[in-house]
Kinemage of the C-alpha trace (Angstrom):
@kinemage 1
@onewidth
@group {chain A} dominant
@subgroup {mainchain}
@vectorlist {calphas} color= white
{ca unk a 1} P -34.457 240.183 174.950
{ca unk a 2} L -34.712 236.565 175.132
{ca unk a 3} L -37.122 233.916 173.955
{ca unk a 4} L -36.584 231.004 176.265
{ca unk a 5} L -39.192 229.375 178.865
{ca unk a 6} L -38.912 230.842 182.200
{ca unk a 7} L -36.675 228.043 183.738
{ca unk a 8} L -34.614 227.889 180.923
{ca unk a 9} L -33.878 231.959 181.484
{ca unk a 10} L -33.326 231.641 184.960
{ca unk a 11} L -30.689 228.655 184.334
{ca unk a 12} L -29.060 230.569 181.365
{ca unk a 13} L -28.624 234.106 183.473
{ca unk a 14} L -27.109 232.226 186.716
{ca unk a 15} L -24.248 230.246 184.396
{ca unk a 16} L -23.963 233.519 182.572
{ca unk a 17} L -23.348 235.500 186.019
{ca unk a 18} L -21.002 232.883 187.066
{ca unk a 19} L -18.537 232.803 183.980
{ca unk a 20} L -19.051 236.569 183.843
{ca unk a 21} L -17.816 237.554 187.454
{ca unk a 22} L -15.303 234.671 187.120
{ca unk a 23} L -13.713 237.251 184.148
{ca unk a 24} L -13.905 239.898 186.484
{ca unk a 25} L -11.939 238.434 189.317
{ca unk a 26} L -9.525 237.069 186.168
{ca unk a 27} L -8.964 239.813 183.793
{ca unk a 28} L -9.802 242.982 186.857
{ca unk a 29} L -11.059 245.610 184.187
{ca unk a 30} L -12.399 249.273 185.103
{ca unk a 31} L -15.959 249.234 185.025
{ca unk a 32} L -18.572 252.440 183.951
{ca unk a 33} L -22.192 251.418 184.420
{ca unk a 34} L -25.074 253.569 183.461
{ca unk a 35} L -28.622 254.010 184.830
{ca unk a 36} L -31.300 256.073 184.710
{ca unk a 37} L -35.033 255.723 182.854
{ca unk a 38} L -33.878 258.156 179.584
{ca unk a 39} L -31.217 258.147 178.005
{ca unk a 40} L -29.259 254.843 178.899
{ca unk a 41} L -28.248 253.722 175.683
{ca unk a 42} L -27.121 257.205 173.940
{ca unk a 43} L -24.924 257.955 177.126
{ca unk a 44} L -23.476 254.333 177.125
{ca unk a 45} L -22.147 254.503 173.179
{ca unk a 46} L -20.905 258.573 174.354
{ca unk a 47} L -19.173 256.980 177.108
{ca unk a 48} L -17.556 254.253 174.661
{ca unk a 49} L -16.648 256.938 172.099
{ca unk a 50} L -14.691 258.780 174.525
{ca unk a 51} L -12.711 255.847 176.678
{ca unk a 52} L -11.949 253.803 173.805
{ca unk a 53} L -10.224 256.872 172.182
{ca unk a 54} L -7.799 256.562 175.108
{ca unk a 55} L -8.214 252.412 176.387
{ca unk a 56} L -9.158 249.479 175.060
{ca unk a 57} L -12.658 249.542 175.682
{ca unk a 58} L -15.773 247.412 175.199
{ca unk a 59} L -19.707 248.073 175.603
{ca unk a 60} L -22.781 246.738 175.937
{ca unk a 61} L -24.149 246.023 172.330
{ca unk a 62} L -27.280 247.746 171.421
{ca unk a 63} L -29.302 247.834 174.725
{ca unk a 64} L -28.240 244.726 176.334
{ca unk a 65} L -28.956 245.899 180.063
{ca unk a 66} L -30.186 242.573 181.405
{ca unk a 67} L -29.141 240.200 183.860
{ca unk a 68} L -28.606 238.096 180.652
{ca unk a 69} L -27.452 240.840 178.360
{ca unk a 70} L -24.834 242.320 180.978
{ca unk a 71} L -22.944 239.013 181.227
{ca unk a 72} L -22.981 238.492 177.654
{ca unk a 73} L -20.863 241.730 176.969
{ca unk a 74} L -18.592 241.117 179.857
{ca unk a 75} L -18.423 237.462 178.072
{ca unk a 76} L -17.728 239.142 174.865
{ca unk a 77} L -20.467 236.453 173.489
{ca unk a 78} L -23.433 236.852 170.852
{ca unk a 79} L -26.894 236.646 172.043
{ca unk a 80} L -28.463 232.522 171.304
{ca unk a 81} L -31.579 233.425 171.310
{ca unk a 82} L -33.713 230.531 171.468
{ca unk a 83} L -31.277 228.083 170.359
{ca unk a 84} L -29.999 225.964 172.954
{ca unk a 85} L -26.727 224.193 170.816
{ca unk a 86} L -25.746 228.295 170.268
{ca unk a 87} L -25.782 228.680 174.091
{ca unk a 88} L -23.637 225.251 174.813
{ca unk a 89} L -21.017 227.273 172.477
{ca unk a 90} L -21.616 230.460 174.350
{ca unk a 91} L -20.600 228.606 177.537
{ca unk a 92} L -17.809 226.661 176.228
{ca unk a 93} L -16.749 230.498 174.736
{ca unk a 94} L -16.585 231.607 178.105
{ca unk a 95} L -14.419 228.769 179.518
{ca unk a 96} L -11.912 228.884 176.896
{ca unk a 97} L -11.325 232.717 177.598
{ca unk a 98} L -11.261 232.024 181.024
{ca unk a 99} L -8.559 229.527 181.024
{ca unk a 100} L -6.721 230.425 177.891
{ca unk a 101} L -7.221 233.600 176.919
{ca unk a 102} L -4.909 236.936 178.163
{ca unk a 103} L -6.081 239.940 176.251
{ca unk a 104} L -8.792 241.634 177.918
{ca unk a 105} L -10.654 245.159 177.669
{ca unk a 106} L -9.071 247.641 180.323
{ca unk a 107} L -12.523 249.143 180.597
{ca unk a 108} L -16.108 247.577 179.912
{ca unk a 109} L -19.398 250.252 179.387
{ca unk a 110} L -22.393 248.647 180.742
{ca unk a 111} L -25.681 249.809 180.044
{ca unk a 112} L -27.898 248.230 183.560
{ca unk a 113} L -31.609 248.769 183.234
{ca unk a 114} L -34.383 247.987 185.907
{ca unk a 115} L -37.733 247.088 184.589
{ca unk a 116} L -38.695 245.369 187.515
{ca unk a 117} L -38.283 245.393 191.819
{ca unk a 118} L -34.323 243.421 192.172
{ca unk a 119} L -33.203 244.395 188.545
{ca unk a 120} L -30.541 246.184 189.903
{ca unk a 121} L -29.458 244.726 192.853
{ca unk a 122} L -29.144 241.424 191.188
{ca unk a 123} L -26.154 243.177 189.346
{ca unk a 124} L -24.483 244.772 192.661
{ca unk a 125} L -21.794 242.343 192.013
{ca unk a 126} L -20.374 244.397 189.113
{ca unk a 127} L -19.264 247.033 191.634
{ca unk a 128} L -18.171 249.700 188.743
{ca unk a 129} L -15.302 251.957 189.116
{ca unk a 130} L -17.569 254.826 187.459
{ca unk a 131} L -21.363 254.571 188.050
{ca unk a 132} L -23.736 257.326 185.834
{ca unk a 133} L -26.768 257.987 186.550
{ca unk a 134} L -28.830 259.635 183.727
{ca unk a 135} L -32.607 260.991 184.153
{ca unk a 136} L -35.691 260.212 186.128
{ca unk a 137} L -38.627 261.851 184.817
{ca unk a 138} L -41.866 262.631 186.865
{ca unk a 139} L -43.537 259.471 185.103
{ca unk a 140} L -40.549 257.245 184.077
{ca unk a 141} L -40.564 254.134 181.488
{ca unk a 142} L -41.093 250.257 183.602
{ca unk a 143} L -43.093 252.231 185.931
{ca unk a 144} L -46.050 249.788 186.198
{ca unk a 145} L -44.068 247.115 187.382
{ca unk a 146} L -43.309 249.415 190.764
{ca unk a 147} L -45.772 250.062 193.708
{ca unk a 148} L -44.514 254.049 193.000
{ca unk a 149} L -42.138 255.908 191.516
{ca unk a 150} L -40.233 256.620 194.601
{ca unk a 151} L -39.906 252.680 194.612
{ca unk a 152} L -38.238 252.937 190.705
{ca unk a 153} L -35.789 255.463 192.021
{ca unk a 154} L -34.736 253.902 194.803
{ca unk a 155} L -34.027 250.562 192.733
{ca unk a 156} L -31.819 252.639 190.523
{ca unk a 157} L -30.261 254.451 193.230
{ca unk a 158} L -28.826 251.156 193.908
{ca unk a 159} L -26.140 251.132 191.323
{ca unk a 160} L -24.970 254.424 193.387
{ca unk a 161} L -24.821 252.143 196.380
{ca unk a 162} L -23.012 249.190 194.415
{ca unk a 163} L -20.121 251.965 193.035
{ca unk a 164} L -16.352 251.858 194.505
{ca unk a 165} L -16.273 254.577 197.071
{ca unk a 166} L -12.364 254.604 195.808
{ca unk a 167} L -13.819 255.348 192.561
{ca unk a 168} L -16.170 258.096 191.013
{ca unk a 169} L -20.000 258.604 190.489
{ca unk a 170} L -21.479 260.686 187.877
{ca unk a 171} L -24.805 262.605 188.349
{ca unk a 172} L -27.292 264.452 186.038
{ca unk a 173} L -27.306 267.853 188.007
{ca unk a 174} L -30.862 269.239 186.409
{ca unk a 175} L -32.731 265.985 188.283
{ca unk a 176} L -32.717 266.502 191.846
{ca unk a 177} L -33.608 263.081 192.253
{ca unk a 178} L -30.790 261.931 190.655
{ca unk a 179} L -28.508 264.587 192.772
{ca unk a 180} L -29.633 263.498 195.888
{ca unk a 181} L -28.003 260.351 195.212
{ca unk a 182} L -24.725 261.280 195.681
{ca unk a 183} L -25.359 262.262 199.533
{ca unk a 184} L -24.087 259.176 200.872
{ca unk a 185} L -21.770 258.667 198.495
{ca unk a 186} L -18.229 259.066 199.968
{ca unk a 187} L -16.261 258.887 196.650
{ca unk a 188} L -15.680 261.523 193.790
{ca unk a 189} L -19.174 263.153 192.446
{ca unk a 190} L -19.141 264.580 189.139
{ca unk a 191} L -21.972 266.134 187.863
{ca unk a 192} L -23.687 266.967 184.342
{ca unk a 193} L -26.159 269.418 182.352
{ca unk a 194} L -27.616 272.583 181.474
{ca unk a 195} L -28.189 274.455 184.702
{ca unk a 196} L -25.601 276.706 186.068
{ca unk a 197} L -24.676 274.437 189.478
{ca unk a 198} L -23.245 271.470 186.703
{ca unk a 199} L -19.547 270.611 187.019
{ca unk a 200} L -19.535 269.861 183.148
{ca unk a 201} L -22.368 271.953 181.517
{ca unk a 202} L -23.969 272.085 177.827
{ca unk a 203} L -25.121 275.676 176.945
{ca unk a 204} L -26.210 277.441 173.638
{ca unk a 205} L -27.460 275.050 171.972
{ca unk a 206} L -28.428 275.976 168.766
{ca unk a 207} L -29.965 273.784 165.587
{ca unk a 208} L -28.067 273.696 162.062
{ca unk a 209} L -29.757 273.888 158.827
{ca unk a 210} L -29.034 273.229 155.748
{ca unk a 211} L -28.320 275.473 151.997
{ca unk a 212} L -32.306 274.526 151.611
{ca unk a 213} L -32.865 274.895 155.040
{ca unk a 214} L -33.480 271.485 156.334
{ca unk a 215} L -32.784 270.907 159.888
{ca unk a 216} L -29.182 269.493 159.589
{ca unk a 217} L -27.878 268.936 163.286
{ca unk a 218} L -27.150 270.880 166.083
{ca unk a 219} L -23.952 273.057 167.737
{ca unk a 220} L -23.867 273.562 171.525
{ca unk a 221} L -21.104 274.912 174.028
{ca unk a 222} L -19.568 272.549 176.647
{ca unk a 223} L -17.774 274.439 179.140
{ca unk a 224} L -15.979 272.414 182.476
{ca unk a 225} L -14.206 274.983 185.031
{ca unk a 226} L -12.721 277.748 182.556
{ca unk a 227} L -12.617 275.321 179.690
{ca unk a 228} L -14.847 276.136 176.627
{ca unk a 229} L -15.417 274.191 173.778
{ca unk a 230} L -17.829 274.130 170.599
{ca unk a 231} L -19.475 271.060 169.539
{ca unk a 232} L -21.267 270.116 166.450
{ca unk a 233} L -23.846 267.186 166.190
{ca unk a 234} L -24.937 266.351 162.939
{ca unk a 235} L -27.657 264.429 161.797
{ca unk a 236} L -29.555 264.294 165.204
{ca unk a 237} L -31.903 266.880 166.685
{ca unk a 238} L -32.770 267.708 170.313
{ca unk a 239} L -31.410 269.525 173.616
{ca unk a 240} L -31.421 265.893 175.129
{ca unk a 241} L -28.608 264.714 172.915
{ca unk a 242} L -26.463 267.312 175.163
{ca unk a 243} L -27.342 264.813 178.148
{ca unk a 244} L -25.247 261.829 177.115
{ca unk a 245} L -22.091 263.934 175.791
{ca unk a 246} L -21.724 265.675 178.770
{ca unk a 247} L -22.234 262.788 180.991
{ca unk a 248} L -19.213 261.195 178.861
{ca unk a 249} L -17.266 264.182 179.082
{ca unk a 250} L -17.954 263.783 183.166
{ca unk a 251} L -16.455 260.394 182.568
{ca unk a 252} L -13.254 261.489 181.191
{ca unk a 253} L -13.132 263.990 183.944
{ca unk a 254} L -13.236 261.498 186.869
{ca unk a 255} L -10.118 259.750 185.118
{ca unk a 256} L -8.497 263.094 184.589
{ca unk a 257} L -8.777 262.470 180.539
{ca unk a 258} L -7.575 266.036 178.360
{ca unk a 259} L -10.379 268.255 177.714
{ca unk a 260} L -9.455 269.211 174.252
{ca unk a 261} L -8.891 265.072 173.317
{ca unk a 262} L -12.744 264.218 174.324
{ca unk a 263} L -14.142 267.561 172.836
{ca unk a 264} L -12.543 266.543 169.757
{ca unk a 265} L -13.453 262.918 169.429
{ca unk a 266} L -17.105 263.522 170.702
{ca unk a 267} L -17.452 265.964 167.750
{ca unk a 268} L -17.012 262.766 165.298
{ca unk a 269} L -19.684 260.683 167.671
{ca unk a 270} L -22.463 259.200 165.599
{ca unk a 271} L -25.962 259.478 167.534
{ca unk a 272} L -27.276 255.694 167.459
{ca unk a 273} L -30.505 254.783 165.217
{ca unk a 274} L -33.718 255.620 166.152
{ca unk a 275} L -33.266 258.873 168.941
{ca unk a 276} L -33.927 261.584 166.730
{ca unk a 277} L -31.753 260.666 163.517
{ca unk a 278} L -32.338 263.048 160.999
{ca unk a 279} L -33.086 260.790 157.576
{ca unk a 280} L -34.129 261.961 154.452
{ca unk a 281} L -37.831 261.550 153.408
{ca unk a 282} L -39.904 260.933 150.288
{ca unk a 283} L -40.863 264.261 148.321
{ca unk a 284} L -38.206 266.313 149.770
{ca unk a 285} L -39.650 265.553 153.514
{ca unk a 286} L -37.212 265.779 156.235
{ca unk a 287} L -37.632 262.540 159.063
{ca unk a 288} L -36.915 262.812 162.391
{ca unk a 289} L -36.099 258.964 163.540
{ca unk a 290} L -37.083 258.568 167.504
{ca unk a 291} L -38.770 255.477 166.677
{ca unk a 292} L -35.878 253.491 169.015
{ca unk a 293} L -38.141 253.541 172.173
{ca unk a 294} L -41.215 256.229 174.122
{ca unk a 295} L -42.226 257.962 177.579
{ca unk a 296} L -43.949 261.004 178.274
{ca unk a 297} L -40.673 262.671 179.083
{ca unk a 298} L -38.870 261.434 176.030
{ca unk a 299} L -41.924 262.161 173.844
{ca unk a 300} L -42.245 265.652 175.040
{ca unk a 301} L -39.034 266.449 174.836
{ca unk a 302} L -39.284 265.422 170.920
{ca unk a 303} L -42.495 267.327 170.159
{ca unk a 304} L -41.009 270.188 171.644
{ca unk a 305} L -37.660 270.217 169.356
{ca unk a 306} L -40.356 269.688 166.595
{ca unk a 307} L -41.959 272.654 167.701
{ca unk a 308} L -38.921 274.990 167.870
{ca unk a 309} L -37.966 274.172 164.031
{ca unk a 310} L -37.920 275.959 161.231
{ca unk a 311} L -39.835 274.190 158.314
{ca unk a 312} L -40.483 274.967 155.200
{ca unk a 313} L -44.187 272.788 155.104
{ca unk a 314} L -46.222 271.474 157.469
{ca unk a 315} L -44.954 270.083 161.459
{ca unk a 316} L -46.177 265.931 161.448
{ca unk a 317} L -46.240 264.398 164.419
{ca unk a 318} L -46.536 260.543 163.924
{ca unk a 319} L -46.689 258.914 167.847
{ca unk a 320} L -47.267 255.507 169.242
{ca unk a 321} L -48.347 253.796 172.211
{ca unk a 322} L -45.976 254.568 175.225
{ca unk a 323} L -45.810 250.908 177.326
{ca unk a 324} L -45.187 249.895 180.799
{ca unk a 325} L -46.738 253.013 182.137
{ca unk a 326} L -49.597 250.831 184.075
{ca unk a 327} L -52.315 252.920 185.933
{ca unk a 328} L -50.769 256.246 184.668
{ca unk a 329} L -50.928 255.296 180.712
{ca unk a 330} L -54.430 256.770 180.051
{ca unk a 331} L -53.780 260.245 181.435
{ca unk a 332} L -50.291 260.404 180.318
{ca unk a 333} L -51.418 259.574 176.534
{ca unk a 334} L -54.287 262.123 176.968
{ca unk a 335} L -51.674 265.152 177.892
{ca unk a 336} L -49.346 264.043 175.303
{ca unk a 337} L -51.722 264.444 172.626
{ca unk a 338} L -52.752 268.256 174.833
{ca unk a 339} L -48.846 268.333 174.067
{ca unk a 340} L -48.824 267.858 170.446
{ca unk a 341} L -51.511 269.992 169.325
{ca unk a 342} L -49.582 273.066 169.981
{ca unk a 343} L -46.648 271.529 168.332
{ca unk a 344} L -47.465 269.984 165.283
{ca unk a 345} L -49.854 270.506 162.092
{ca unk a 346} L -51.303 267.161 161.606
{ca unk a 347} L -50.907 264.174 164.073
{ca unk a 348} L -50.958 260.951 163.453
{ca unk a 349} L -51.508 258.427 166.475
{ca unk a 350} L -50.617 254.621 166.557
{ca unk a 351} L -51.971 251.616 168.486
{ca unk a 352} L -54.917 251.630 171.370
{ca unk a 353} L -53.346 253.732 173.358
{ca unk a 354} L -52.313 256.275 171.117
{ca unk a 355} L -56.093 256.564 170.726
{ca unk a 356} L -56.228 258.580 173.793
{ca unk a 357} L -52.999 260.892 172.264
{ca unk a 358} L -55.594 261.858 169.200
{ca unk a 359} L -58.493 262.288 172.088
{ca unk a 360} L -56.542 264.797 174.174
{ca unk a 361} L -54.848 266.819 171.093
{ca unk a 362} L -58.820 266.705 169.851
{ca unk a 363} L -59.326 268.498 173.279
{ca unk a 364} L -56.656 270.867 173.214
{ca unk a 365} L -57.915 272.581 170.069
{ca unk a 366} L -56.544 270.460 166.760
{ca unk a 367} L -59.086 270.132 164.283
{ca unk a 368} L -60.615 266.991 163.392
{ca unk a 369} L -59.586 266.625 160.006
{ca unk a 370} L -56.069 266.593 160.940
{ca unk a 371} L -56.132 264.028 163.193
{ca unk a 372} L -55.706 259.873 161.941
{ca unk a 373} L -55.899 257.203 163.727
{ca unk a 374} L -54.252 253.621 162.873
{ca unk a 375} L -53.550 250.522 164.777
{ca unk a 376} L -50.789 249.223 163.213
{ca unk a 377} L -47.085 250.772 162.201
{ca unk a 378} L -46.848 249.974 158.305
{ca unk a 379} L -50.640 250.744 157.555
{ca unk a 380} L -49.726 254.061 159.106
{ca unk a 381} L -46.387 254.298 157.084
{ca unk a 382} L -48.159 253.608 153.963
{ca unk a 383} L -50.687 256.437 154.734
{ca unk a 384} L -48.061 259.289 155.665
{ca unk a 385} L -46.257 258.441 152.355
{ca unk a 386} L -49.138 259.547 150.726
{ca unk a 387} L -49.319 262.382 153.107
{ca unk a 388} L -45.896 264.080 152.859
{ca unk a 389} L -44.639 266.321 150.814
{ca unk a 390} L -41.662 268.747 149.799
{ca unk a 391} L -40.653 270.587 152.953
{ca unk a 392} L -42.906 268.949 156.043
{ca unk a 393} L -40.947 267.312 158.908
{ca unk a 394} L -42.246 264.407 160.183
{ca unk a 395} L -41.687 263.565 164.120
{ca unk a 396} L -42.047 259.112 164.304
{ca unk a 397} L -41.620 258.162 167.650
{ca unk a 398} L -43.496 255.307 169.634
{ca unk a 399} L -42.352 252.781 172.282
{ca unk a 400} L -40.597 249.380 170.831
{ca unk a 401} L -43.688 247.545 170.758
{ca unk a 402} L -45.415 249.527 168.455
{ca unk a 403} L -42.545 249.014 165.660
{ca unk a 404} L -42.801 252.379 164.249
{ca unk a 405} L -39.327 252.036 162.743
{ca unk a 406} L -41.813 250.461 160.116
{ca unk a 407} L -43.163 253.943 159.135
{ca unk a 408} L -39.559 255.186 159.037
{ca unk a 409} L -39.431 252.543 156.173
{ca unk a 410} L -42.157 253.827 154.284
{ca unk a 411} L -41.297 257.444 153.828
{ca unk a 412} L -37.787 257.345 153.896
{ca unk a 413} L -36.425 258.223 150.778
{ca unk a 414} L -33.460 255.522 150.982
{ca unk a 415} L -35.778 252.650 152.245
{ca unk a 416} L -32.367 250.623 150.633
{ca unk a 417} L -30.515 251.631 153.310
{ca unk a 418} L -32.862 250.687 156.700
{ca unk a 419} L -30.062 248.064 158.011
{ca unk a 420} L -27.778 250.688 158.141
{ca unk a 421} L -30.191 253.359 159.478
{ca unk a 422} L -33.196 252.486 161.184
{ca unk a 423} L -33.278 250.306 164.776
{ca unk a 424} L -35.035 246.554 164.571
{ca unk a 425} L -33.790 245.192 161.423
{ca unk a 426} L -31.957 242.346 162.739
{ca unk a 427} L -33.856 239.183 161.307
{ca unk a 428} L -34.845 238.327 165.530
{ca unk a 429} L -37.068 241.799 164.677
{ca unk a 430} L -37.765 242.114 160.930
{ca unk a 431} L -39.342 238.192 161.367
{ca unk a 432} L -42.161 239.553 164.174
């Protein structure tokens, strides 16, 4: 997140943890933290859309889950960058609301992320009220920086261990790893999803099209105790979008919030750039935006909506590199691409290790000729414009490194509107 020397970081982050706990202790807000290796950021803005309908609220911006990023949003200040006469303001920010300011959030959303051994526990001081907990798939994103993966899910097991035991945890009931968290837990545990055993459970989910029959969004079923609702998503695509709604809607149940209130004001919620946004394309193409981030769960999970979805062309899968996945990256790109050649008509795979996406959907059967290769995001974006056409649905979605927001750009059919919906276009991103 930052572009500062290594000392320089490490002196920014412990002044920033000072001032920031030194707000806690000040202005005492209620605290909802969120883990988990998919789904962080979707469930943190669900989260927001629910409490601030009822408090004064504030959350993490974008995906500032960092020990830098976390004490920024408590701070309520802007990220310097690089610049160190913006961080001298920063920290004279922080001492003026310290000593002179009295209006406060009552609740703050943090989004905590741990993409290396300590991430976590370093932040054991926030000690939230309500601590979620969302996925942890087989091979989870940050892995390589872990001896194992029972060594990632014991670091984020640790904001379970950091939680109030006056307060409440929340718990994604379809992961058992995740569930098994909650056994030494002595406070209130609340759990989420699609399986029958979920205290707040999504069910018939079903996708929206449509007068041309364009995938248009999605309607699903929340049901907690006898209570029933319908909810309608539009613009987004994907069972996994029930996740963060019904983790927020676990939320509002640990603080007793009406049923009918959240269903309602989740029904307005606004999916956030880049996980699955439905955007218009060029030619009368239809765009399915995950370009925000990649994993082999996440990725799966998208070729798989692509697969259920009624289109009136051709299925085109467009899939980047997946990073951070150390010694399991080679095989896991390999059954991807296995993956996508039962789910898509034509595939297009970006960066080096995408190369081993187009050798394993090569393996599994897709023909030759509808397999391309590129290295780079826009000469790939510049190739599927000329690819598309009226009717096709195009999958993009590729880890943040590999910038495939950039072939979002060149088939969208509003490219004048990117700020507003695609993910990277601050100039920090747009300048790289």
């Amino acid at each position: 997140m930052l572009i500062l020397k290594s000392w320089a970081k490490r002196v920014v982050s412990a002044v920033l943890s000072l001032l920031a706990k030194a707000a806690l202790v000040r202005f005492r807000p209620k605290v909802a933290a969120i883990t988990g290796s998919v789904g962080k950021t979707s469930t943190k803005d669900a989260i927001f859309t629910v409490l601030s309908q009822f408090y004064h609220t504030r959350k993490s911006e974008k995906s500032y889950n960092s020990e830098i990023g976390i004490p920024l949003t408590i701070l309520g200040m802007p990220n310097a960058w690089s610049n160190p006469v913006l961080w001298v303001k920063n920290f004279l920010g922080a001492l003026t609301l310290l000593f002179f300011k009295s209006e406060y959030p009552d609740w703050l959303v943090l989004e905590v992320g741990a993409d290396r051994p300590g991430d976590v526990a370093s932040l054991s001081w926030l000690k939230p009220h309500v601590a979620v907990v969302t996925r942890l798939p087989e091979v989870p994103a940050h892995v390589e920086f872990f001896s194992s993966r029972d060594a990632l899910v014991l670091e984020k097991s640790g904001l379970v261990r950091a939680a109030r035991p006056d307060g409440a945890i929340v718990l994604n009931a379809d992961d058992p790893d995740v569930l098994a968290m909650g056994r030494s837990y002595s406070g209130r545990i609340i759990t989420f999803g699609l399986g029958s055993r979920a205290d707040i459970r999504g069910l018939a989910a079903e996708f929206v099209y449509d007068q041309a029959g364009r995938p248009a969004g999605m309607r699903y079923k929340i049901k907690s105790g006898e209570e029933v609702a319908v909810v309608h998503l539009p613009g987004a695509l994907g069972e996994h979008h029930l996740y963060p709604v019904l983790a927020a809607m676990a939320v509002g149940e640990s603080l007793k919030l009406n049923f009918g209130q959240m269903v309602e004001v989740l029904g307005r919620h606004v999916s956030p750039p880049g996980r699955m946004r439905i955007i218009p394309g060029l030619k009368g193409a239809t765009v399915i935006d995950d370009s925000y981030n990649s994993s082999p769960a996440a990725a799966k999970e998208a070729l798989t909506t692509l697969k259920n979805l009624k289109a009136g062309g051709r299925k085109v899968a467009v899939l980047g590199d997946m990073l951070e996945l150390g010694r399991f990256a080679a095989a896991e790109h390999e059954k991807l691409g296995r993956y996508a050649a039962a789910c898509a008509d034509l595939l297009v795979a970006v960066g080096l290790r995408a190369r081993s996406i187009a050798e394993g959907a090569l393996e599994a059967g897709l023909v030759k000729d509808k397999i391309f290769q590129f290295d780079e995001a826009l000469e790939a974006g510049q190739f599927v414009q000329n690819l598309i056409s009226g009717g096709d649905v195009v999958l993009v979605k590729g880890s943040q490194g590999i910038r495939l927001e950039k072939v979002v750009e060149e088939v969208m059919a509003e490219p004048e509107r990117r700020a507003e919906l695609l993910v990277r276009q601050e100039p920090e991103w747009t300048k790289r």
